[in-house]
C-alpha positions, 0 to 999 in steps of 0.5 A: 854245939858248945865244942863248935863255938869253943873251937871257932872262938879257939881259932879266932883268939889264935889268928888275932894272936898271930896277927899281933905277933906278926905286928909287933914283930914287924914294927920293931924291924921297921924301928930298927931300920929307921922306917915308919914302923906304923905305916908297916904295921898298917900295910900288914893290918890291911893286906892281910884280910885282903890277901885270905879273901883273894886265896879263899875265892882263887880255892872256890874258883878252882873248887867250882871248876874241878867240878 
């Protein structure tokens, strides 16, 4: 049981990580544009749970219909 939490806590810490960079990444350009960098970093804090929760059910839809 201790590999499983170390593992979920793993991947955790690396999506959390991931999701910084590509923050950080992207408030930068913004900057670099003249845009409003924070309402990008926003745009990307919001649509990014939203756009894995639209995949994970599109694949449990196509999972229960190949059934």
């Amino acid at each position: 049981m201790f590999w499983f939490y170390l593992c979920l806590g793993t991947v955790i810490l690396a999506a959390l990580l991931l999701t910084a960079g590509v923050c950080i990444w992207v408030y930068q350009d913004a900057k670099e544009r003249g845009e409003r960098a924070w309402l990008w970093v926003l745009i990307i804090l919001i649509s990014s749970p939203l756009l894995g929760g639209f995949f994970c059910f599109n694949v449990g839809i196509v999972y229960i219909c190949s059934k």
